[in-house]
C-alpha positions as CSV (number, residue, x, y, z in Angstrom):
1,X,42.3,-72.2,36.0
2,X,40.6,-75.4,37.5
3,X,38.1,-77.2,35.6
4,X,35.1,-78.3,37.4
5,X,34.3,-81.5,36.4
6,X,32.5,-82.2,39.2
7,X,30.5,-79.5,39.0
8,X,29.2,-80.3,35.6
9,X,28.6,-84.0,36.2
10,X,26.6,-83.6,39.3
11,X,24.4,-80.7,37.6
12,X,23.7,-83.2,34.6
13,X,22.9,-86.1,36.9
14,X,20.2,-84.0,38.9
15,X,19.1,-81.9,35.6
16,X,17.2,-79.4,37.4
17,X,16.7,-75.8,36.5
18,X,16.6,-73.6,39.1
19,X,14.4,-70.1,39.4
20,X,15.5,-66.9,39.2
21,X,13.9,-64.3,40.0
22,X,15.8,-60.6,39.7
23,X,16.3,-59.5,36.2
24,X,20.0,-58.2,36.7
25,X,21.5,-60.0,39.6
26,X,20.8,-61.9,42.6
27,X,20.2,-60.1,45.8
28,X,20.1,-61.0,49.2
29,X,17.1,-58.9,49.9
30,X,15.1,-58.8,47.2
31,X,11.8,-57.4,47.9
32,X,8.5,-58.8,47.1
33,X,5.8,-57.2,45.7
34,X,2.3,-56.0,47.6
35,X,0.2,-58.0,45.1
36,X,-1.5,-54.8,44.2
37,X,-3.1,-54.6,40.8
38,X,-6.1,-51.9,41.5
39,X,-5.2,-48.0,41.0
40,X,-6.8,-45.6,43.5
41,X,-7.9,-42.4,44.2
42,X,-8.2,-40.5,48.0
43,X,-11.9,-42.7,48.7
44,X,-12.2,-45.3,45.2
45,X,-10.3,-47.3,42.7
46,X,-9.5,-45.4,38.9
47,X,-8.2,-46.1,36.1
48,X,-4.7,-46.5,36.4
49,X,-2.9,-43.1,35.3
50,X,-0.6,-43.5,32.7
51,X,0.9,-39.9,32.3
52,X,3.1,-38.2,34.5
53,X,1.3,-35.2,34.8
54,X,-2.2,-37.5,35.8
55,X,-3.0,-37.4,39.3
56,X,-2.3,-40.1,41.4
57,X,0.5,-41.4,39.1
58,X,3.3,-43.6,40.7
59,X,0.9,-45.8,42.9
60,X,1.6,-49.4,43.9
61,X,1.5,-51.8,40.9
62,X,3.9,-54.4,42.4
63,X,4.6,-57.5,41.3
64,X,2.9,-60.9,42.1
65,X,4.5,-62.8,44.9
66,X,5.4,-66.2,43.7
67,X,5.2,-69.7,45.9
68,X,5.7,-73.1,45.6
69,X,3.8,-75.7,47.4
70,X,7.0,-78.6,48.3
71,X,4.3,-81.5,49.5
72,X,6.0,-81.4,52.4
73,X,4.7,-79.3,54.9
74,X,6.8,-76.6,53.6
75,X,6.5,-73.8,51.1
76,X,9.2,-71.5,49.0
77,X,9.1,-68.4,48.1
78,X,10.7,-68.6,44.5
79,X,11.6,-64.5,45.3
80,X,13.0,-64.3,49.0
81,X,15.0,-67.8,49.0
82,X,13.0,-67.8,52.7
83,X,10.7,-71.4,53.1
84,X,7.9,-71.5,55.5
85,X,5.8,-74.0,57.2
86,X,2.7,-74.0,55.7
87,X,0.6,-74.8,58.9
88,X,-1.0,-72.3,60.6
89,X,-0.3,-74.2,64.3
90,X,-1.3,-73.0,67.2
91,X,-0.5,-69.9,69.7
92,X,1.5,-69.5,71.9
93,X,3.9,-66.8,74.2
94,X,6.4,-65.1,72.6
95,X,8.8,-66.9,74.6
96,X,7.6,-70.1,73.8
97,X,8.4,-69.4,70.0
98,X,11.6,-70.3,69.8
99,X,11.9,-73.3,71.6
100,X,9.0,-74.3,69.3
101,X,10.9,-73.7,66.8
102,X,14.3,-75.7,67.7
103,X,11.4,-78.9,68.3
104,X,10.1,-78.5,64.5
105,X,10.5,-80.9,61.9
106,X,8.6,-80.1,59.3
107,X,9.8,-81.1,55.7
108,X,12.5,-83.2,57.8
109,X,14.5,-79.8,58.5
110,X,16.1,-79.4,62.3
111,X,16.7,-75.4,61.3
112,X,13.5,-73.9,61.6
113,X,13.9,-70.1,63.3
114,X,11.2,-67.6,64.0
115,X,11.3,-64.8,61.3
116,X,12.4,-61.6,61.8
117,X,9.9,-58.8,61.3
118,X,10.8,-58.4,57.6
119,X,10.8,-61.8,56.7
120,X,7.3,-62.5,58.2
121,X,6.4,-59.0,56.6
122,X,7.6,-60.1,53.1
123,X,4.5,-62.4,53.1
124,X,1.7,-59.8,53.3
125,X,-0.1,-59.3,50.4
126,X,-2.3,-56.0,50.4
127,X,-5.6,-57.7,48.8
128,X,-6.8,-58.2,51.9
129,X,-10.1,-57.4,53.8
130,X,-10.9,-57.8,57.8
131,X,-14.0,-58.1,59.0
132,X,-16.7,-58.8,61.8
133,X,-16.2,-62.3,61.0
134,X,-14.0,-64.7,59.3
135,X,-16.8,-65.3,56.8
136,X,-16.1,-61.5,56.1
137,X,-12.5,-61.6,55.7
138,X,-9.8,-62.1,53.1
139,X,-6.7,-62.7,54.6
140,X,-3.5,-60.5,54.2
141,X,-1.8,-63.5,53.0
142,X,-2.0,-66.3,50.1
143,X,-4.2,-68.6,51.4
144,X,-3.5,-70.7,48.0
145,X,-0.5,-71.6,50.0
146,X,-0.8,-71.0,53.4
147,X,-3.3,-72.1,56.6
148,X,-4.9,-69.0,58.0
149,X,-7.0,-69.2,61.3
150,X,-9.1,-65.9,62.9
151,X,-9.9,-64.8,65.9
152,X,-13.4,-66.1,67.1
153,X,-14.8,-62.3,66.7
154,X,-16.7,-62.6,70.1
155,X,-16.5,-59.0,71.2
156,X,-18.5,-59.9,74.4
157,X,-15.8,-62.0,75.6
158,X,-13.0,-59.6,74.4
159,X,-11.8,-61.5,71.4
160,X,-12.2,-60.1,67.9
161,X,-11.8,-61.8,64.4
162,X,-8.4,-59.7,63.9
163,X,-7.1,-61.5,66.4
164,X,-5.2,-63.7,64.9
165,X,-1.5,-62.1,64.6
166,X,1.2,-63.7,64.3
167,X,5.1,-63.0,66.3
168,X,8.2,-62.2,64.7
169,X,11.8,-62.5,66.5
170,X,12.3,-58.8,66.4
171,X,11.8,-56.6,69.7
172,X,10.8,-53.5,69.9
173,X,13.9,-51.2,71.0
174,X,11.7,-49.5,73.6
175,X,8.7,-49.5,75.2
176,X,5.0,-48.8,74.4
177,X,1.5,-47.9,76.4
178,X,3.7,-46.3,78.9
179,X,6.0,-49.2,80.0
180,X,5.0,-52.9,78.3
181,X,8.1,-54.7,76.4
182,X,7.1,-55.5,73.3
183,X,7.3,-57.9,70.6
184,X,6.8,-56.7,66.8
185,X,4.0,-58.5,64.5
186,X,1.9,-58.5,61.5
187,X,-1.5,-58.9,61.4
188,X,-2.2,-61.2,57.8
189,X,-6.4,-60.3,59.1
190,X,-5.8,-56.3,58.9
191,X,-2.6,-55.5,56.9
192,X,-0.3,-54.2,59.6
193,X,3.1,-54.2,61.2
194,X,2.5,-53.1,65.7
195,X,4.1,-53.8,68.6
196,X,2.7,-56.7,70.9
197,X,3.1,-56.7,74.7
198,X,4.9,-59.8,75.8
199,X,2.4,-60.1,78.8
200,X,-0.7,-58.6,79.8
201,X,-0.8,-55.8,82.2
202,X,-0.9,-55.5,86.1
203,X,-1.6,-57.3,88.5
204,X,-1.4,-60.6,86.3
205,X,1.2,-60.2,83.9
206,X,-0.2,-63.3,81.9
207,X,2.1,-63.8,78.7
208,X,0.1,-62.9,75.6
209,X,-0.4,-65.6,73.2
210,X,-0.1,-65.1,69.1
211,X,0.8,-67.6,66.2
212,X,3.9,-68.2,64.6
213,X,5.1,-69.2,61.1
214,X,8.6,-70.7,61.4
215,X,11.0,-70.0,58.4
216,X,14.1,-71.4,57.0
217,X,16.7,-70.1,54.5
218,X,18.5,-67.3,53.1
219,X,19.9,-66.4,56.6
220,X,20.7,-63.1,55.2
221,X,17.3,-61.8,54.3
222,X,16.5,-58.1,56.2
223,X,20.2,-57.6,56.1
224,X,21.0,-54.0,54.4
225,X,24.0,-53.2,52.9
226,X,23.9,-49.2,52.2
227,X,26.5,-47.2,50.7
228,X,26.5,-43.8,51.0
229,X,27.2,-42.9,47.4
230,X,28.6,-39.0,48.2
231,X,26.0,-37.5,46.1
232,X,22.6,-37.2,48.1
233,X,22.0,-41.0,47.6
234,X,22.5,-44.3,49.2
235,X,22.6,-48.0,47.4
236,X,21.1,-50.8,48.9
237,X,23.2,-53.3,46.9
238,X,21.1,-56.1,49.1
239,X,17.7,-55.0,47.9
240,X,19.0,-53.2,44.5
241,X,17.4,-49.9,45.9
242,X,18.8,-46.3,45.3
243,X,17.3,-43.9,48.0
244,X,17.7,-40.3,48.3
245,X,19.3,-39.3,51.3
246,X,17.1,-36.7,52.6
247,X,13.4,-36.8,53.1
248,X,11.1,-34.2,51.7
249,X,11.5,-32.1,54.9
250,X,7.5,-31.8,55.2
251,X,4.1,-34.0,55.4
252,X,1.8,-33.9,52.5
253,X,-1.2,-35.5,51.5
254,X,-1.0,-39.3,49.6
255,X,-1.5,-37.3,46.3
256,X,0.9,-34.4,46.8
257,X,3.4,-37.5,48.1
258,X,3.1,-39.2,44.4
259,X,3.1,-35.5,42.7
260,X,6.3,-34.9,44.3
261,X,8.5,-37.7,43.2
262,X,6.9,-36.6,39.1
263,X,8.3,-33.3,40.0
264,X,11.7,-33.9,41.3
265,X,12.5,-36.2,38.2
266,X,11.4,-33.1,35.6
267,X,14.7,-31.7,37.3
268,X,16.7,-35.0,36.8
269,X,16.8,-34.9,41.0
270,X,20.5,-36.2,42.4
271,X,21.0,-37.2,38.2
272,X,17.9,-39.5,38.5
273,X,14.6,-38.6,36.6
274,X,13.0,-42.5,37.8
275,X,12.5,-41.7,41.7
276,X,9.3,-42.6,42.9
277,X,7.7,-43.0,46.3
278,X,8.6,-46.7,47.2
279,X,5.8,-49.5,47.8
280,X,5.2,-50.3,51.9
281,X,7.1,-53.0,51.1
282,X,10.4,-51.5,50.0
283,X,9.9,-48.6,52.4
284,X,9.8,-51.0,55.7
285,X,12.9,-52.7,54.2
286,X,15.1,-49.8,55.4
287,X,13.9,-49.6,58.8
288,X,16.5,-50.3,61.2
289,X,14.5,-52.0,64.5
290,X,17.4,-51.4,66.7
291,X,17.1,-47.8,67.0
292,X,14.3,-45.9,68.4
293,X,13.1,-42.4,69.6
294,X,13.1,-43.9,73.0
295,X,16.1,-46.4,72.8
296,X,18.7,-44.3,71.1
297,X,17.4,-40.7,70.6
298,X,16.8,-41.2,67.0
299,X,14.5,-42.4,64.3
300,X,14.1,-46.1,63.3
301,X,16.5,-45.9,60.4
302,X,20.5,-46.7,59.6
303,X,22.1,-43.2,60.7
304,X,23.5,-42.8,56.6
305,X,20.0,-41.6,56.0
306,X,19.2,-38.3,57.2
307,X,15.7,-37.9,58.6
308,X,13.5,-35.3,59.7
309,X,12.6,-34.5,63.1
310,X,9.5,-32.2,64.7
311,X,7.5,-32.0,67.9
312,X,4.8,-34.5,68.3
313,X,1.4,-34.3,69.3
314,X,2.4,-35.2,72.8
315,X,5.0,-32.7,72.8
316,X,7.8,-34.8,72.4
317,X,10.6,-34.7,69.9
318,X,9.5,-37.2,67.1
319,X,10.2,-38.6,63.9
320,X,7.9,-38.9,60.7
321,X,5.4,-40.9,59.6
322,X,6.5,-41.9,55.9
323,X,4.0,-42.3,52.8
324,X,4.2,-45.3,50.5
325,X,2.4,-45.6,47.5
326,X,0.7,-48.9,48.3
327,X,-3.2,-48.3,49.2
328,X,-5.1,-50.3,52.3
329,X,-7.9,-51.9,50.1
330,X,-10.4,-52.0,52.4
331,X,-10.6,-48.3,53.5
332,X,-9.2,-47.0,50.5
333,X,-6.3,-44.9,53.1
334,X,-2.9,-44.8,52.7
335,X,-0.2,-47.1,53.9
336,X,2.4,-45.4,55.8
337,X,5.2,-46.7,58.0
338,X,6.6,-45.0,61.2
339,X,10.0,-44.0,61.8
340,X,9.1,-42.5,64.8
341,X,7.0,-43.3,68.1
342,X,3.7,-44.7,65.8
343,X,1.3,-42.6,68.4
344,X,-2.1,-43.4,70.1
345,X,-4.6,-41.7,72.3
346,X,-4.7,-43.6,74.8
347,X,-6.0,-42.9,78.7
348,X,-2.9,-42.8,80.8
349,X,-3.5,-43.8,83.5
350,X,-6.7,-45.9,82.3
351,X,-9.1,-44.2,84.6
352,X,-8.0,-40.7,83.5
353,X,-10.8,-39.1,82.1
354,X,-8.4,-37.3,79.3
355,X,-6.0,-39.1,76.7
356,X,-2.7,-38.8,76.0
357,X,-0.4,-39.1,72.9
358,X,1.7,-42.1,73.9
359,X,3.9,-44.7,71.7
360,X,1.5,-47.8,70.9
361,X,2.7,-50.0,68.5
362,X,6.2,-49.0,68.1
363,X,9.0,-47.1,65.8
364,X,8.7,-49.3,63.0
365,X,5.0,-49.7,62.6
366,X,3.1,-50.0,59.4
367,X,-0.2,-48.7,60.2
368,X,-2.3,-46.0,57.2
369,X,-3.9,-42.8,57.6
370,X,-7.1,-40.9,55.2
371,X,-5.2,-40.0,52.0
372,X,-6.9,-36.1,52.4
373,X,-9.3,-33.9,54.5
374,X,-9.3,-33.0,58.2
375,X,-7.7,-34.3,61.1
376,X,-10.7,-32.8,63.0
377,X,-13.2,-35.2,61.2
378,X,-11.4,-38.0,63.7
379,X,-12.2,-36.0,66.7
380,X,-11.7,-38.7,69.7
381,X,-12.0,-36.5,72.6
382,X,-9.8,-34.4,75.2
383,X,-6.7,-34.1,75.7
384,X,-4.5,-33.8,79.3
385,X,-4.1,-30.2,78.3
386,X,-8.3,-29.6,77.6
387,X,-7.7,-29.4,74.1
388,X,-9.1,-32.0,71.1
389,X,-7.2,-35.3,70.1
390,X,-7.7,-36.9,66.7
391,X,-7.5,-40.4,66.2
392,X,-9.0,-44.2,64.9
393,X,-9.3,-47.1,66.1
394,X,-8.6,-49.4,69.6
395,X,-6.0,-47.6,70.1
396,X,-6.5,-44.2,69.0
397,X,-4.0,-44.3,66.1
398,X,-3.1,-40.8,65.5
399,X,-4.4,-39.0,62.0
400,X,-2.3,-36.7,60.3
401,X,-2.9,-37.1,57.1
402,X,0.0,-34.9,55.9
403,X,3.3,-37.1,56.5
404,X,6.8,-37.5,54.6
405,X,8.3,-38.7,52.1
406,X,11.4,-40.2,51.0
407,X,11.9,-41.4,47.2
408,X,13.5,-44.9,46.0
409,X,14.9,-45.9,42.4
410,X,15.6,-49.2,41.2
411,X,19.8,-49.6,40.9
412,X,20.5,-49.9,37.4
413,X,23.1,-52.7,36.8
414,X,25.5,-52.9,33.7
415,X,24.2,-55.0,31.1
416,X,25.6,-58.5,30.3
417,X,28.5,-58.2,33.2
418,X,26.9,-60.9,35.5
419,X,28.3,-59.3,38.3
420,X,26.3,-61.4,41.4
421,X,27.9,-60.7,44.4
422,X,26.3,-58.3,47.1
423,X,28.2,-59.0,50.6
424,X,31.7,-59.2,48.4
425,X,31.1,-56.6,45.2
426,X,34.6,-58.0,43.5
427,X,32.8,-61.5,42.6
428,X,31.8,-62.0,39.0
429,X,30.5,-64.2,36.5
430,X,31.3,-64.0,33.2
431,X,29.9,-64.4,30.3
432,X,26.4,-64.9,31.7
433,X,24.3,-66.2,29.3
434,X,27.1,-68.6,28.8
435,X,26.8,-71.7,26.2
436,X,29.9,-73.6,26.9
437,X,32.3,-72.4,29.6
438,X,31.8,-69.8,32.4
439,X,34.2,-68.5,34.6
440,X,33.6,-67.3,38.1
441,X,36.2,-64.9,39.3
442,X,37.5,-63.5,42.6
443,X,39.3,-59.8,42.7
444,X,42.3,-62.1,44.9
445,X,43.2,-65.3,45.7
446,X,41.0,-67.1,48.3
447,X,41.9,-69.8,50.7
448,X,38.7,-71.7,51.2
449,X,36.1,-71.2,48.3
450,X,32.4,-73.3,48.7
451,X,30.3,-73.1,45.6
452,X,27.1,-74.8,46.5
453,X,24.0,-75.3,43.6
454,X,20.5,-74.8,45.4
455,X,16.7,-76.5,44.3
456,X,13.4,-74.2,44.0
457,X,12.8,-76.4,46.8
458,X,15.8,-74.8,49.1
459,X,17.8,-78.5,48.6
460,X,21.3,-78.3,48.1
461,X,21.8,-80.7,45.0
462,X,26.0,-80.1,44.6
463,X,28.9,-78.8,46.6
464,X,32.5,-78.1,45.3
465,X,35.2,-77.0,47.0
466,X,38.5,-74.9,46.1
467,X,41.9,-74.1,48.0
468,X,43.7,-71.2,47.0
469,X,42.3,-69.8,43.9
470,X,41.3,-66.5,42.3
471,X,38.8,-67.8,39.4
472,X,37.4,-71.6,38.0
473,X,36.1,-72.2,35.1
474,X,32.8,-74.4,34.7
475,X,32.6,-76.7,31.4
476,X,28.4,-76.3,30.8
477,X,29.0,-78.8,27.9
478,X,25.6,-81.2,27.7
479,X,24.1,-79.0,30.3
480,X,20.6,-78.3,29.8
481,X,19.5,-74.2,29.5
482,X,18.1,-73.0,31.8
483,X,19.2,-70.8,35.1
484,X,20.8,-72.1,38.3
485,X,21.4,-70.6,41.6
486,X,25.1,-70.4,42.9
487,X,25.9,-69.9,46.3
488,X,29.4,-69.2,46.6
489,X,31.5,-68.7,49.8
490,X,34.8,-66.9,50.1
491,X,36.7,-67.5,53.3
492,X,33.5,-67.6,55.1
493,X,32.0,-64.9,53.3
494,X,28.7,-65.7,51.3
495,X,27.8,-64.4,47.5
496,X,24.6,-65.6,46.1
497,X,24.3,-65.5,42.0
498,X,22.5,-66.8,38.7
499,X,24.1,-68.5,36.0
500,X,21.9,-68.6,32.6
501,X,22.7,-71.6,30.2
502,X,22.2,-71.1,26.9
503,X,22.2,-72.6,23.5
């Protein structure tokens, strides 16, 4: 086996640690936490339950998102491998955004993109609070780190304090309010993944303007990697997430939702008794944006998943709503994403005098809903058929209330393997904690291997190269402890990893 001498040397000359931030191996996905601390009921916070039998057990707790501030311009996320500009710039049309983009320099980087919709959505953080004004608001975001701007909240000029949404790169797969292409977003001033027209509507057509935050880095974040395991569940070896397979085959109420992943573990459900409903967070990670009711017949979601299907409330055949267990702080409801059409009542044509259930913000949307009650308590008006329509908001979201569910579980990795790889499962590092020597090896021989050694900052600090090899060894002699991130690429193919040094 080949020594890496250089390797060694170049690590010592830079002697920086690097973070790591999954407890069992580096993914390519991993999810950040919502930021939530505060346990709730249906209309107030509690006291967080701490028996399985309590009532409203298996809520959001997740973990803190973590930043650093580079002093450039730029900030990392010490979780995602992403780094952002920190600005909050100015807005723009969609289809400005990525020319804007290939003009950035920020930090001295020439690879700024515009985020997908779950790399902009891995920076919410569900402590937030809209309101009439900005003075009112706490922003869905870490304002520690980043710049956040608000609309200017004059209603009498038709701009609102939530106006301030920012684009992703991700289209909408079909079409909403009857015909607009559409753009998906999150809104850091109200907590929420919808779909953006491009332009405005007839006669003018004028391109609607939003932010953007550009982003750099791990070019294989929002990329899922399921495997359908044969036994009612799939791995997600890019996010370390076990789902089951099927959904619950029926809406419920938030608390019912949480209820029901406490009583499919009492029966050690597909051999698992740890399921639990999965953060807004981890439950947007599996959407697949490509497919849509509209687009391809089907819900927004990888077809290894099997998903429940009904008729809407326009009639149409839909797919569900499902419940996380992550709670919209400011009206205490319930944070759901859409799989399906996310439906408003909208007036269609806009001088109807009746509404109609129509797509508005997209297959894919994370919108919430009351967390129990009555539909009819949201009575909006009349629908095209005479009868009542229930829904909140601009754009008549519609209430249900009762929606799906689908349970996740944390993949469990074997302890003290080191296995690291996610896009090629056969790489390895082993031992790991090592003191001395490690060895990183390959299931076959490899014609071009890259091992690179990454900063918190996102800077590569090393790069070695191998011919023809199925393992090297790396002498950690004089190295300090610590943990270092690898990147290691197999005839094109790209493995991230940890490697602990210890005493």
């Amino acid at each position: 086996m080949q020594k890496v001498n250089s390797f060694k040397a170049l690590l010592i000359i830079s002697s920086i640690s690097l973070v790591y931030s999954q407890s069992n191996a580096q993914l390519t996905y991993p999810i950040v936490g919502t930021g939530v601390t505060v346990c709730y009921g249906n209309s107030a916070p509690i006291a967080c339950p701490t028996n399985t039998t309590d009532p409203f057990y298996g809520q959001d707790q997740g973990t803190t998102p973590s930043f650093h501030d580079n002093g450039d311009g730029t900030i990392s996320d010490l979780i995602t491998g992403l780094i952002w500009v920190k600005a909050r710039g100015s807005k723009m049309s969609y289809d400005s955004t990525s020319i804007m983009a290939g003009l950035c320099a920020t930090g001295g980087f020439h690879d700024w993109r515009v985020p997908s919709i779950k790399e902009l959505y891995s920076l919410i953080n569900f402590n937030g609070k809209s309101g009439i004004t900005a003075a009112d608001c706490h922003a869905y975001l870490d304002t520690n780190y980043f710049q956040m701007a608000y609309g200017p909240g004059d209603t009498a000029i038709g701009s609102r304090t939530i106006d301030a949404q920012d684009w992703s790169a991700t289209r909408y797969n079909g079409l909403t309010m009857g015909g607009d292409s559409t753009v998906f977003g999150v809104n850091f001033v109200d907590g929420r993944i919808k779909g953006y027209p491009k332009t405005s509507h007839p006669p003018t057509f004028t391109p609607q303007r939003m932010y953007v935050r550009f982003v750099r880095g791990n070019v294989n974040y929002g990329k899922n990697k399921f495997t359908d395991n044969g036994n009612g569940t799939i791995s997600d070896s890019a996010t370390g997430l076990m789902w089951a397979k099927n959904d619950n085959g029926s809406g419920v109420n938030w608390q019912d939702a949480l209820a029901y992943a406490q009583t499919k573990n009492a029966t050690n459900y597909l051999g698992h008794n740890d399921w639990r409903v999965p953060d807004t967070k981890e439950l947007e990670s599996i959407v697949d944006y490509t497919r849509s009711p509209m687009a391809t017949a089907s819900a927004a979601i990888d077809p290894v998943f099997s998903c429940s299907s009904f008729s809407d409330e326009g009639g149409r055949l839909n797919y569900p709503y499902y419940w996380s267990n992550t709670t919209h702080l400011e009206n205490q409801f319930g944070v759901y994403v859409s799989f399906g059409a996310a439906l408003g009542w909208m007036h269609m044509p806009p001088t109807a005098t009746y509404f109609k259930a129509v797509d508005v913000h997209g297959a894919g949307a994370q919108r919430s809903d009351p967390k129990s009650g009555s539909v009819s308590t949201f009575l909006m008006g009349t629908d095209s058929l005479g009868g009542p329509c229930y829904g909140l908001g601009p754009q008549g979201d519609v209430i249900r209330i009762n929606n799906y569910v689908r349970l996740v579980r944390n993949i469990t990795y074997p302890s003290g393997t080191g296995n690291i790889s996610n896009i090629l499962p056969e790489v390895a590092v082993f031992p790991n904690p090592a003191t001395n020597n490690c060895t990183i090896s390959f299931a076959k021989n490899y014609n071009k291997i890259n091992i690179e050694v990454y900063n918190s900052l996102g800077v590569k600090i090393m790069e070695f190269n191998q011919a023809n090899s199925a393992a090297s060894t790396l002498d950690l002699t004089g190295l300090p402890t610590g943990m270092y991130l690898l990147h290691i690429t197999l005839d094109g193919n790209l493995s991230l990893g940890r490697l602990i040094r210890k005493e």
